[in-house]
TORTI-307498 format. One line per field, with one value per residue (C-alpha): residue number from 1; residue in one letter; x, y, z. Coordinates in pm, 1 decimal. Layout:
<sites>
num: [NUM/...]
residu: [A/...]
u: [X/...]
v: [Y/...]
w: [Z/...]
</sites>
This chain:
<sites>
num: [1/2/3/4/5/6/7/8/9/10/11/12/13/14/15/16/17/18/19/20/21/22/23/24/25/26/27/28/29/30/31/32/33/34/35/36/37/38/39/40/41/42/43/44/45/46/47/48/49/50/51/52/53/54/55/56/57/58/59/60/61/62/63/64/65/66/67/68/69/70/71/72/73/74/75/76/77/78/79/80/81/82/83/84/85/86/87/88/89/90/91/92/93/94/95/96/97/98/99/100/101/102/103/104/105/106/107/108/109/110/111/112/113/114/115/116/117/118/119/120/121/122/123/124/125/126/127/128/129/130/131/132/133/134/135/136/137/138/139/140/141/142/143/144/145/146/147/148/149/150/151/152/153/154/155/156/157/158/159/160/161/162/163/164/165/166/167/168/169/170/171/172/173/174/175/176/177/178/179/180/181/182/183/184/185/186/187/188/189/190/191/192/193/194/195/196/197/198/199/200/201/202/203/204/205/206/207/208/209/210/211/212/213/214/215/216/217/218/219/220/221/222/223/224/225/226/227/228/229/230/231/232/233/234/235/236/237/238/239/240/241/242/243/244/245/246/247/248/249/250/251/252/253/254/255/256/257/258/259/260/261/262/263/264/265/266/267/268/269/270/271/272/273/274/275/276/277/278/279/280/281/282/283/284/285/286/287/288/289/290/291/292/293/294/295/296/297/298/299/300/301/302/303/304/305/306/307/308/309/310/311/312/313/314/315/316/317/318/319/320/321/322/323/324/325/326/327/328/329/330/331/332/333/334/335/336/337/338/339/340/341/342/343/344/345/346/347/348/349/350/351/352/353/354/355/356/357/358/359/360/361/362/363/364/365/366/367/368/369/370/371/372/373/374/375/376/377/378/379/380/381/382/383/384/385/386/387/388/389/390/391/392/393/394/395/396/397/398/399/400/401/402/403/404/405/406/407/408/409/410/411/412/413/414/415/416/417/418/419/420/421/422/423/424/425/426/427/428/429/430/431/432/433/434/435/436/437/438/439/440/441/442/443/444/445/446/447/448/449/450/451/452/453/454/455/456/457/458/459/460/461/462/463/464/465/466/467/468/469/470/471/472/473/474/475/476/477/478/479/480/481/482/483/484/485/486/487/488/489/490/491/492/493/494/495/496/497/498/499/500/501/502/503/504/505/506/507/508/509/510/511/512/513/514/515/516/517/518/519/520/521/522/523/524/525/526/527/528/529/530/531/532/533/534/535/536/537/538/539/540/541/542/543/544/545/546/547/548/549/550/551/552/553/554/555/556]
residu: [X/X/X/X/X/X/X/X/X/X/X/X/X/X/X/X/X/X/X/X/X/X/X/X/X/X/X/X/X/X/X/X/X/X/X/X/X/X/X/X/X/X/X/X/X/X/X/X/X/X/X/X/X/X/X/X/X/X/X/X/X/X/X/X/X/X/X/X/X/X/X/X/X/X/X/X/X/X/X/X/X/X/X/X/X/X/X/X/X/X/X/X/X/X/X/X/X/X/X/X/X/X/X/X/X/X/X/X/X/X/X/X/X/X/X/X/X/X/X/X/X/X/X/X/X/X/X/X/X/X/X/X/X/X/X/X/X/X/X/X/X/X/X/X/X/X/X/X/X/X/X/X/X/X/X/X/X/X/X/X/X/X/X/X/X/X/X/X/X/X/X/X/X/X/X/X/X/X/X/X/X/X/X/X/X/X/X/X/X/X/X/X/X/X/X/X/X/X/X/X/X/X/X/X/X/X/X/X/X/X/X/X/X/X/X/X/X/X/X/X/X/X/X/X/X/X/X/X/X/X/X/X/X/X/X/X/X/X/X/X/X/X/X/X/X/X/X/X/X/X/X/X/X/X/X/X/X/X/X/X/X/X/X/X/X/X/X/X/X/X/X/X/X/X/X/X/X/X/X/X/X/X/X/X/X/X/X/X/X/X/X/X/X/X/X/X/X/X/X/X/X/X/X/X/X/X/X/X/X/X/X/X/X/X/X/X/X/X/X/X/X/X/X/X/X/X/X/X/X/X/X/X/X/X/X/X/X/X/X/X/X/X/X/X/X/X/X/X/X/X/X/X/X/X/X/X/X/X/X/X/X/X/X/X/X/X/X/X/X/X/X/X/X/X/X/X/X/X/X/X/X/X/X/X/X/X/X/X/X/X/X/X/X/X/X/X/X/X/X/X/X/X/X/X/X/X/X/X/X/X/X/X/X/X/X/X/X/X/X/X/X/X/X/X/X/X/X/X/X/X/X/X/X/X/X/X/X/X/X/X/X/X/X/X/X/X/X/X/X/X/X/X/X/X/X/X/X/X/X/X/X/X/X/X/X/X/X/X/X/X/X/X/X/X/X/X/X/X/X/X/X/X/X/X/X/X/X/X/X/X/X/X/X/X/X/X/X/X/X/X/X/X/X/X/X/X/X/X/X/X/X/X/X/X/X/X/X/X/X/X/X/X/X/X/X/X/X/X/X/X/X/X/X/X/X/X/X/X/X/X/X/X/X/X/X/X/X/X/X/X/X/X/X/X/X/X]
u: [7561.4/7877.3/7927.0/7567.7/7623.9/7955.0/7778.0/7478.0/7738.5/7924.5/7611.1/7520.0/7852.9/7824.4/7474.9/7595.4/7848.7/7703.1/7434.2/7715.8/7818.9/7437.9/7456.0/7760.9/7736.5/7357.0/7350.4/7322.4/7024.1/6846.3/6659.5/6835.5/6889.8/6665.6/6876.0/6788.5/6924.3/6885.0/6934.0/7098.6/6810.3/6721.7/6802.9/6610.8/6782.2/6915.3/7261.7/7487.1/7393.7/7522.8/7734.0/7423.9/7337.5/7620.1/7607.9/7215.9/7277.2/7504.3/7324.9/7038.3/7271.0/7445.6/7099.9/6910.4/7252.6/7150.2/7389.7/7260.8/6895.0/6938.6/7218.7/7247.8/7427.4/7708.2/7687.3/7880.9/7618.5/7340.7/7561.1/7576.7/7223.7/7065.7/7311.4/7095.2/6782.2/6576.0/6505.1/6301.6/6254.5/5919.9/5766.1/5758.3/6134.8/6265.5/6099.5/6229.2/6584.0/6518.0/6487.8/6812.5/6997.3/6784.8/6722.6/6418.7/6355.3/6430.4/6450.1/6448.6/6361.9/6441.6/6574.1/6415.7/6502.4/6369.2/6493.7/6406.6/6203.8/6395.2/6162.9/6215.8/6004.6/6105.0/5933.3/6072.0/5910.4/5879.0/5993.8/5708.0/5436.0/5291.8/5325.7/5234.9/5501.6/5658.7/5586.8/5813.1/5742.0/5845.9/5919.7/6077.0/6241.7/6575.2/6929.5/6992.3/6663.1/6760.9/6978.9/6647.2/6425.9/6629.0/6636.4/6290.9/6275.8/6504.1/6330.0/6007.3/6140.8/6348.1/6020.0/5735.9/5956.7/6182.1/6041.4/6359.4/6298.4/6511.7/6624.2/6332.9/6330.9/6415.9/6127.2/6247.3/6010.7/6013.9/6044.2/5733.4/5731.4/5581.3/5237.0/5162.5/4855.8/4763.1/4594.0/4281.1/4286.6/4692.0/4835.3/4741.5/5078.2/5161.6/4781.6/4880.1/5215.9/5165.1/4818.9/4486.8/4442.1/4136.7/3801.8/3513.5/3168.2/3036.5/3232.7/3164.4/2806.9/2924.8/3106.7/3173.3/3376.2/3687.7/3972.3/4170.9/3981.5/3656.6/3566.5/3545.6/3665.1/3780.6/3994.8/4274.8/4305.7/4274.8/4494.6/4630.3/4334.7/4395.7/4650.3/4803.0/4963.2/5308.5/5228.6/5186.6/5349.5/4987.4/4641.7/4443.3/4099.8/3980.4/4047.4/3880.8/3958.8/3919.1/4107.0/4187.6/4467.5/4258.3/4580.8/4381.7/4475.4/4325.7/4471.0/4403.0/4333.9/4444.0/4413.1/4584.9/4500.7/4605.7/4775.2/4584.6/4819.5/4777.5/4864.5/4881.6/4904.9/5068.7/5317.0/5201.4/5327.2/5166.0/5347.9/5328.0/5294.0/5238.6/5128.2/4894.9/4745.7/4918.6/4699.5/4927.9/4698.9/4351.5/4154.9/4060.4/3780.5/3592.9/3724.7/3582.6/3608.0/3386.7/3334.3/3017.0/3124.6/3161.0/3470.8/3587.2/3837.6/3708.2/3744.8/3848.7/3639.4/3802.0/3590.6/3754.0/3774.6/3992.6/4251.9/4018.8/3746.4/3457.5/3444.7/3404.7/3672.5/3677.2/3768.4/3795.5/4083.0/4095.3/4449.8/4463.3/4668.2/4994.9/4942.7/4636.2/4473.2/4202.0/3916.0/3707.8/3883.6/3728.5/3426.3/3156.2/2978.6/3092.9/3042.7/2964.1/2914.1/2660.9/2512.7/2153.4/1949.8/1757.4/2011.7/2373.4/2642.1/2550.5/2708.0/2538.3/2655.5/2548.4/2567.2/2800.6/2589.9/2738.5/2498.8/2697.6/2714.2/2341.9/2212.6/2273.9/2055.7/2129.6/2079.8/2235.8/2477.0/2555.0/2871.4/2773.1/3033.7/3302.8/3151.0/2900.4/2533.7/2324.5/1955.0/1748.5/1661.4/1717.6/1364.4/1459.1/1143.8/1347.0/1706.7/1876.7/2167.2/2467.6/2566.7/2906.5/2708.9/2414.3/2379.4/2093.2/2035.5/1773.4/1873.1/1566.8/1630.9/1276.6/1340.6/1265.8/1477.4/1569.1/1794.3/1997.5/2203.4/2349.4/2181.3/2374.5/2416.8/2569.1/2194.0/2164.7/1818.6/1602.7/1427.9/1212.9/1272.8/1026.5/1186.7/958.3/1169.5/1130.5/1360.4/1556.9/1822.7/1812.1/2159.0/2478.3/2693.8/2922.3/3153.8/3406.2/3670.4/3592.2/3440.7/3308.8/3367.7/3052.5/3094.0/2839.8/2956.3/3147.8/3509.5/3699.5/3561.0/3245.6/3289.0/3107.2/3227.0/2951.7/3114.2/3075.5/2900.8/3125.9/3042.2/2836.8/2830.5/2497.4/2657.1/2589.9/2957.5/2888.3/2738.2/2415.3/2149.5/2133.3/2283.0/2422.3/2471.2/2870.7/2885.6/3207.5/3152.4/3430.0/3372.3/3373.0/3589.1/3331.0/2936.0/2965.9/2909.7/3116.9/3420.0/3532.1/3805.3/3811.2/3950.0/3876.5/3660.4/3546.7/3309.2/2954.1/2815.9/2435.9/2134.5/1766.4/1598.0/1211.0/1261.0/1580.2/1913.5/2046.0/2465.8/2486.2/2862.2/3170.8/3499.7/3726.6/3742.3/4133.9/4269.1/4226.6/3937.5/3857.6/3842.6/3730.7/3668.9/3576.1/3451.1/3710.4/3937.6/4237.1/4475.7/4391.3/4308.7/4009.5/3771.4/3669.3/3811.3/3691.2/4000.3/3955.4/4146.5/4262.6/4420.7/4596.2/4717.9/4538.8/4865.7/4623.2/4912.3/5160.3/5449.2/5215.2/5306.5/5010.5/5015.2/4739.4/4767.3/4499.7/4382.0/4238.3/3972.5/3919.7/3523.9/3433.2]
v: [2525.3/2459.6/2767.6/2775.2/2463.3/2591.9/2869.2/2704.7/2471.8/2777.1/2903.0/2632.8/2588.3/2985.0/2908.8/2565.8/2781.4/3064.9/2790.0/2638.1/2976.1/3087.1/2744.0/2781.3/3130.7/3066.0/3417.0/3574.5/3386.0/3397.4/3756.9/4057.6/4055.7/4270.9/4582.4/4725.1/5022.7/4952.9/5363.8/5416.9/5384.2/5678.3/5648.6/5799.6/5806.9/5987.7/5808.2/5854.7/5527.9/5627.1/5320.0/5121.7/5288.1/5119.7/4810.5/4758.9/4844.0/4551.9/4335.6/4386.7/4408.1/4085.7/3880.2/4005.6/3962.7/3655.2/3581.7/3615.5/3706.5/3984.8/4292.1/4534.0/4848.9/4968.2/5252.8/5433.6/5445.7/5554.5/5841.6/6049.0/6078.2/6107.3/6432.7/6618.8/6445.0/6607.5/6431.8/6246.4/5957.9/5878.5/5666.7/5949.3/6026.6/5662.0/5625.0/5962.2/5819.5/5460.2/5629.2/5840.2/5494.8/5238.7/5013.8/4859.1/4852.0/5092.3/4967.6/5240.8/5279.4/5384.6/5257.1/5427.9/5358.8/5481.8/5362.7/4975.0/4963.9/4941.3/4935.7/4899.7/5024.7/4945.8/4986.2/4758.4/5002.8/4870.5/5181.1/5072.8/5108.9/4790.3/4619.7/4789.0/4864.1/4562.6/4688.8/4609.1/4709.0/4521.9/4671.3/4470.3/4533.3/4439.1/4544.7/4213.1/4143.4/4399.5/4115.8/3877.2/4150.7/4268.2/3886.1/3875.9/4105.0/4016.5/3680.2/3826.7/4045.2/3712.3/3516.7/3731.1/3954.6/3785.2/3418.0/3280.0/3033.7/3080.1/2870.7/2864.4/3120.2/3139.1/3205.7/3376.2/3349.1/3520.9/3246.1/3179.0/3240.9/2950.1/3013.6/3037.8/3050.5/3427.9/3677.1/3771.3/4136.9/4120.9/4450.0/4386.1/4386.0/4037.1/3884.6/3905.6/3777.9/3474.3/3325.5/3303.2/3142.2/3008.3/3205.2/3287.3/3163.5/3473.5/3411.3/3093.6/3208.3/3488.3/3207.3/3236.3/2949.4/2981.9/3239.3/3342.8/3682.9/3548.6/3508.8/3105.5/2782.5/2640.0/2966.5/2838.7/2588.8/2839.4/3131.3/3108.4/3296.9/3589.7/3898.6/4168.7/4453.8/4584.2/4952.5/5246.5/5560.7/5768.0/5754.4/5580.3/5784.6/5589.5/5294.3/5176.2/4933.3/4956.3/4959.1/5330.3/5317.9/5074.1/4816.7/4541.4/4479.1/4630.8/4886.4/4976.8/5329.9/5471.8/5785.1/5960.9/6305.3/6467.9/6261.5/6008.6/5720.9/5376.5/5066.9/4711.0/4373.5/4113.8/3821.4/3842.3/4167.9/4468.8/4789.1/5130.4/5221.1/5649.2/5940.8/6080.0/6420.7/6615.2/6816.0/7014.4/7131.1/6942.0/6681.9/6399.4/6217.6/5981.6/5794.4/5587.5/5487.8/5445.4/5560.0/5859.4/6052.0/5789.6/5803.8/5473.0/5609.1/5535.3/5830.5/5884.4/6071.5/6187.4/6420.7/6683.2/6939.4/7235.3/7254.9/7430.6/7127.4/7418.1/7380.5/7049.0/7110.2/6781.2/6708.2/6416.0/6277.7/6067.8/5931.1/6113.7/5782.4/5917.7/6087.8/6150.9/6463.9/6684.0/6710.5/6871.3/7098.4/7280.3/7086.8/7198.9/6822.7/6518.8/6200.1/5832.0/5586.0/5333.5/5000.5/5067.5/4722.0/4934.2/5187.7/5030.7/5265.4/5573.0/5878.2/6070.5/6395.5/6611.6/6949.4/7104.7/7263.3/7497.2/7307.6/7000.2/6682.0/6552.2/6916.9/6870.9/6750.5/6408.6/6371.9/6124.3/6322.6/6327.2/6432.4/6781.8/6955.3/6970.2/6887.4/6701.9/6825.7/6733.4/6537.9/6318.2/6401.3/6106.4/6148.1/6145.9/6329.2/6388.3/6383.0/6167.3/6037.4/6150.8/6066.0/5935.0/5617.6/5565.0/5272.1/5188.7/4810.0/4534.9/4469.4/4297.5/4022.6/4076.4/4254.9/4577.5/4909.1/5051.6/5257.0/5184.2/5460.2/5543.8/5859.2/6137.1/5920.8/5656.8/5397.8/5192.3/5279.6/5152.2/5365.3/5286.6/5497.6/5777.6/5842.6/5647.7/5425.3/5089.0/4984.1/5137.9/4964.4/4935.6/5037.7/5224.0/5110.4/5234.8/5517.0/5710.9/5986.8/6230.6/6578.1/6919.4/7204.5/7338.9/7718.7/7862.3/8201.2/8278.7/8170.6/7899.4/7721.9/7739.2/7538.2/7239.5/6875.5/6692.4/6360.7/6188.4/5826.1/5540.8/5331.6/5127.6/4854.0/4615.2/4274.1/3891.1/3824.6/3479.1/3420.1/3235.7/3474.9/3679.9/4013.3/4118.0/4461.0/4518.2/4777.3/4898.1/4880.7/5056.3/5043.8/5382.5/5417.8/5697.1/5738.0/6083.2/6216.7/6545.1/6278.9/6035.9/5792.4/5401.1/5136.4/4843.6/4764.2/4471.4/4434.8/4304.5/4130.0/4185.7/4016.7/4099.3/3845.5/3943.6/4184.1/4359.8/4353.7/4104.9/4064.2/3713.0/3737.2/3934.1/3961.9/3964.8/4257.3/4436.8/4733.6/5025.4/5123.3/5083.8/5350.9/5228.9/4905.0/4780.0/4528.6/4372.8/4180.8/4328.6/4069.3/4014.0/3672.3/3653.2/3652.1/3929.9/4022.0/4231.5/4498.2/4691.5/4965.0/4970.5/5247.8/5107.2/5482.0/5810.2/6001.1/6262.4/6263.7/6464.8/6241.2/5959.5/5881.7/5768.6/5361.9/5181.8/4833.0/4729.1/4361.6/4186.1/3858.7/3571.3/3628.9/3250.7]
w: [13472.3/13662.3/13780.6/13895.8/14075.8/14250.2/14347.1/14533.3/14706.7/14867.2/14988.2/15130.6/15336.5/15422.0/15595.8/15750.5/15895.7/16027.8/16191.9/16362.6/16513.3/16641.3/16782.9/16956.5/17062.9/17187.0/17329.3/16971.7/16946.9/17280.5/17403.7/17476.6/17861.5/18061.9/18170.7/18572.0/18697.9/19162.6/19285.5/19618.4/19886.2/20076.4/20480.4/20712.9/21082.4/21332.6/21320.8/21031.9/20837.1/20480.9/20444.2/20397.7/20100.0/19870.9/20051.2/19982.5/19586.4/19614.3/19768.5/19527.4/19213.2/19343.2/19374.2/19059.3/18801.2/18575.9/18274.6/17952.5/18119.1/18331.1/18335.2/18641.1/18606.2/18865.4/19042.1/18864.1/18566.0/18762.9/18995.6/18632.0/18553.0/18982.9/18952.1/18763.2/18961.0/19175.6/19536.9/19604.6/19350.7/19238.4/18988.6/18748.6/18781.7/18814.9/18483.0/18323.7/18519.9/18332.2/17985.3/17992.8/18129.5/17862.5/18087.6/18124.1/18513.5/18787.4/19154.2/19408.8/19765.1/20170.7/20493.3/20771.6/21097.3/21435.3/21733.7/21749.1/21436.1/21133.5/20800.9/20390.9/20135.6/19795.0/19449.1/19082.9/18846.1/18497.1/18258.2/17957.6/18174.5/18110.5/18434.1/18747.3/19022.7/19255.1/19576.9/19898.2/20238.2/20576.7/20913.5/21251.0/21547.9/21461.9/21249.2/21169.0/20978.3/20689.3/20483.6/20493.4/20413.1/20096.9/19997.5/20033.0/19818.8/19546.8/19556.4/19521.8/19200.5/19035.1/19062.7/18955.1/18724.9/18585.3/18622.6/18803.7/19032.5/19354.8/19647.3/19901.5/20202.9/20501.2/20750.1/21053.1/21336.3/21675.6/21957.7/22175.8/22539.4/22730.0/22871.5/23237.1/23467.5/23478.0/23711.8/23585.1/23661.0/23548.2/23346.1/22944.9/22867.4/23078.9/22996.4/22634.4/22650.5/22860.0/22815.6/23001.2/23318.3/23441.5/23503.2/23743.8/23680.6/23635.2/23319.7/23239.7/23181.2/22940.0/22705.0/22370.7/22203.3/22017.3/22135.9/22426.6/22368.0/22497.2/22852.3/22799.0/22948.4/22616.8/22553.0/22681.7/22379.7/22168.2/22162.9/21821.6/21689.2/21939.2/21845.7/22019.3/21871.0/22005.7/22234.1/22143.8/22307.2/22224.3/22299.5/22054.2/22027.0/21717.9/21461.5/21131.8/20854.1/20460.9/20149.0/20132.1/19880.8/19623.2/19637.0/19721.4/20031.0/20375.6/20572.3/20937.4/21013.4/21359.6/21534.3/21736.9/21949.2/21666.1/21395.4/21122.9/21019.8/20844.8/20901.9/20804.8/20893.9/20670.8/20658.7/21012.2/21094.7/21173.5/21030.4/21003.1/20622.4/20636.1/20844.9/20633.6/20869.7/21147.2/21307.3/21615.4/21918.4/21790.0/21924.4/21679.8/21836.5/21627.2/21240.0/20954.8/20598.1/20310.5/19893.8/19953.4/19692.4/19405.6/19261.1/19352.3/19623.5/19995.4/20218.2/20522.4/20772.9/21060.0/21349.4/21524.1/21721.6/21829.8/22133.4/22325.6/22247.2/22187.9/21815.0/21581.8/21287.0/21096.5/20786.2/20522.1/20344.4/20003.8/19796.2/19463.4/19315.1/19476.3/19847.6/20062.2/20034.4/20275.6/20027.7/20261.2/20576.3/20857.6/20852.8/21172.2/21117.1/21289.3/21128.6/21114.1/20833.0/20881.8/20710.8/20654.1/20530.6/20247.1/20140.9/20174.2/20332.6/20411.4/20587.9/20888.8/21026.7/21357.1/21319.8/21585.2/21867.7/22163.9/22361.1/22367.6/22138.3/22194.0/22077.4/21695.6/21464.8/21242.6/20863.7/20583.2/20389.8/20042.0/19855.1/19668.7/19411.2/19700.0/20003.3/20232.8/20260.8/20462.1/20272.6/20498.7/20851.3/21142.5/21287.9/21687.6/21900.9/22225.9/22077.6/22318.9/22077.9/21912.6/21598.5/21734.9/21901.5/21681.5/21406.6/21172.2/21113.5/21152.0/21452.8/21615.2/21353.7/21228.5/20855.7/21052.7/20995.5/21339.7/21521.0/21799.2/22007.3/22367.4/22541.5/22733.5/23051.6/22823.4/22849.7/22551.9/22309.6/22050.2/21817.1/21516.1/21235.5/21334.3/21643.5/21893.1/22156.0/22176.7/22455.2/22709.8/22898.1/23259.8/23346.3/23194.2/22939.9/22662.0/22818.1/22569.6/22693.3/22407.2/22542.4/22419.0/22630.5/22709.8/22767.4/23060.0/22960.0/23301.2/23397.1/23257.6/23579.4/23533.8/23188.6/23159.7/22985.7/22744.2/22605.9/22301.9/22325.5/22155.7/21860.1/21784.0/21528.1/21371.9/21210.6/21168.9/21266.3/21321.5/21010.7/21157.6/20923.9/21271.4/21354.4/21671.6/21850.0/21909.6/22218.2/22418.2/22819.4/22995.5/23439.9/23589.7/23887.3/23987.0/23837.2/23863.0/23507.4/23500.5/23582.1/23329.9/23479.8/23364.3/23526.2/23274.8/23032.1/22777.2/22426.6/22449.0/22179.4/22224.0/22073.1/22062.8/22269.5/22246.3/22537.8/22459.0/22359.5/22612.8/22628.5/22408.8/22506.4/22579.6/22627.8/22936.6/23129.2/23068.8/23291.4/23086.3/22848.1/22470.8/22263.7/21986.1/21741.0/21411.3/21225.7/20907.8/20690.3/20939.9/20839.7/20462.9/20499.8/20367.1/20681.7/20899.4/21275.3/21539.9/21624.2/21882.5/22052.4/22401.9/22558.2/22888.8/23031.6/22912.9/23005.9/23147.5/23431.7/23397.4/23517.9/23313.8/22935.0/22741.9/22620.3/22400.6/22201.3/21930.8/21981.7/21696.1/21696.0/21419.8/21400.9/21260.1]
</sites>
């Protein structure tokens, strides 16, 4: 019995010991720390910028290091395995890289940095696969900005990774220039950047309340809900808005001549994210996004044609989950996606036509096996519309399905759905840059120009139960037909007053003309803008480089 008793009373003072070490030594106790491996960023530039490589490891290892929580490995860990590593990372190989290491995240990423513009784009990839990716991405103008940027992004990875609750950031905000009374009929690029003066009455009459945008008295107070993009060294020949990458988040689409790229604006910048299509020598005319085939992915629809603008070669691209692929190439259609009121969003194509672009006929299309047939015919009995500037809608505000569309010499139209006109207006509008060589089967010479009308767009963008007509007006330095030269041009919001579709409003006039515009949630905040594409030099002059800006209106 005594030795029974002896023996309980050691145990006991074993385990009151080895309690009093776990309790002292707390880290035997608390969780393994979180191993993360950071991989030397790619840099993309044309100066030899290789010592940023280390130096942005260690600035990340430095920030994310939290005793007893989280362990970063040096350099020298990670050099050994990235030898036998193929370039470049992705989220495949920084997971097969995060294995070999046993860690349990993998932060890899580039610095790209072309002239001005510097950018980051960073992933924190969780090796178990239960978390989706930590995205990064964040462009400016400036060398300096790359130390906030990569503390943004630590900060980012400590709070909604690791749940570490970090010293509040620093906002750094470009400096205002003070406003000043400006010329009317003043270059974009100074009307943007200094305010809105005062106005004619002429414009006065055209009001529409609430931006800097509109042509309005009480513009002047408010600005804030007016953007302007930075320029662009191309020609802008169409724009469109959606989520194409299924992030949540929206992304602008812009094209070029002959380039497709996306873009996005957020934390109240507007970056370049990818060129997704290069197409050398062709003309992209025309662009817009939307899911016709069903497979939850929106596509992108982009109309072409070929150097020698006599045949339509467009195609469609779609993101597989990693990169953007052409699902469909070569395509003779061009296309357009419209809102119809009794069948949702629909796609309609024109069949190319070596008549010109108001000789094709219009259907709906519908995704078949691995490409776009055409179903339902648009009933038009004298064909005077292209599908390029032609929208479906109820936009007579009556429940009635009709059609409007600009004719060859750019008139606006109303159809009903059988093809019988309703209204015709009584002078010129519209006016796009976009042309098909018409061949008269002589000389180059004798070739002939038919141009593409621009878009048009059916929407309650007010949000009073009424829809309005958007239309793009550009002023024609000559009314000649065969010559297309613009001098400025504004956006006409149009309604359907009993007689026609009268201009409700529209915007200032601007030296230049717009290309294109759309309708959407540009800057992710929840409400919908109209963005709009203004090309201030063509570059058609040879000693001339092309310039465009996109400007983009709160809609309330």
């Amino acid at each position: 019995m005594k030795t029974t008793c002896c023996k309980i009373i050691r145990l006991m003072f074993f385990s009151l010991a080895l309690f009093a070490v776990i309790i002292g030594r707390p880290g035997l106790a608390a969780a393994k720390p979180q191993r993360v491996a950071v991989l030397p960023f790619k840099i993309n530039a044309e100066k030899d910028l290789s010592f940023l490589r280390n130096g942005i490891v260690d600035m990340l290892a430095s920030r994310l290091s939290w005793e007893d929580k989280v362990t970063v490995l040096s350099r020298e860990e990670t050099a050994k395995v990235l030898e036998t590593v193929a370039s470049p990372i992705t989220e495949g190989s920084a997971r097969e890289i995060g294995t070999r290491l046993g860690v349990d995240y993998v932060l890899f990423g580039s610095l790209t940095v072309f002239g001005n513009s510097v950018s980051i784009d960073a992933k924190m990839v969780d090796i178990s696969g239960s978390k989706p990716p930590l995205t990064f991405f964040n462009q400016s103008q400036q060398m300096d900005q790359v130390i906030p940027d990569i503390n943004l992004f630590a900060t980012d990875i400590n709070d909604k990774i690791f749940g570490r609750v970090m010293p509040a950031r620093q906002v750094y905000a470009p400096s205002q220039p003070a406003q000043e009374q400006t010329d009317l009929r003043a270059h974009p690029e100074r009307l943007f950047a200094e305010g809105f003066g005062g106005m004619d009455e002429e414009e006065a009459q055209r009001a529409s309340p609430g931006s800097a945008f509109m042509a309005t008295q009480e513009a002047r107070s408010s600005s804030t809900k007016f953007w302007k993009s930075q320029s662009f060294k191309e020609r802008i020949s169409g724009i469109a808005i959606g989520d194409v990458d299924l992030d949540g988040k929206q992304e602008t689409i812009i094209l070029t001549s002959d380039t497709v790229e996306i873009y996005r604006f957020e934390q109240k910048r507007f970056f370049k994210i990818n060129t997704i299509a290069e197409h050398r020598g062709d003309n992209f005319i025309g662009v817009d996004v939307a899911d016709i085939n069903g497979n939850g992915y929106p596509e992108i629809f982009v109309s072409s044609l070929n150097p020698h603008r006599n045949l339509v070669n467009s195609f469609v691209l779609e993101f597989n989950g990693q990169t953007y692929v052409e699902i469909v190439k070569n395509d003779s259609w061009c296309y357009r996606v419209v809102e119809s009121p009794s069948r949702g969003t629909i796609l309609l194509g024109e069949k190319e036509s070596i008549k010109g672009p108001f000789w094709g006929k219009i259907f709906e299309m519908a995704w078949e096996k691995s490409g776009y047939e055409p179903t339902n015919p648009v009933h038009l009995r004298d064909w005077r519309a292209q599908v390029m500037g032609l929208a479906v809608g109820n936009a007579m505000n009556d429940g009635s399905e009709v059609m409007v569309a600009f004719d060859p010499e750019d008139y606006l139209r109303l159809y009903d759905l059988t093809g019988n006109e309703i209204w015709k207006e009584g002078h010129h509008s519209g006016g796009g840059t976009e042309y098909y060589v018409i061949s008269s089967g002589g000389s180059a010479d004798d070739e002939k120009r038919g141009y593409y009308p621009v878009r048009i767009v059916i929407r309650d963008i007010n949000r009073d139960g009424k829809n309005e007509v958007i239309t793009l007006k550009n002023e024609r330095l000559s009314e000649l037909l065969s010559y297309r030269k613009f001098t400025q041009g504004n956006i006409e919001i149009r309604v359907w007053d009993g007689v026609g579709l009268a201009v409700h409003w529209r915007t200032r006039q601007l030296s230049g003309y717009y290309s294109d515009f759309a309708v959407g949630d540009f800057d992710n905040d929840g409400k919908d803008e109209l963005v709009a594409a203004l090309v201030i030099r063509s570059g058609d002059v040879a000693t001339t480089e092309p310039k465009s800006t996109v400007i983009a209106y709160e809609l309330e």
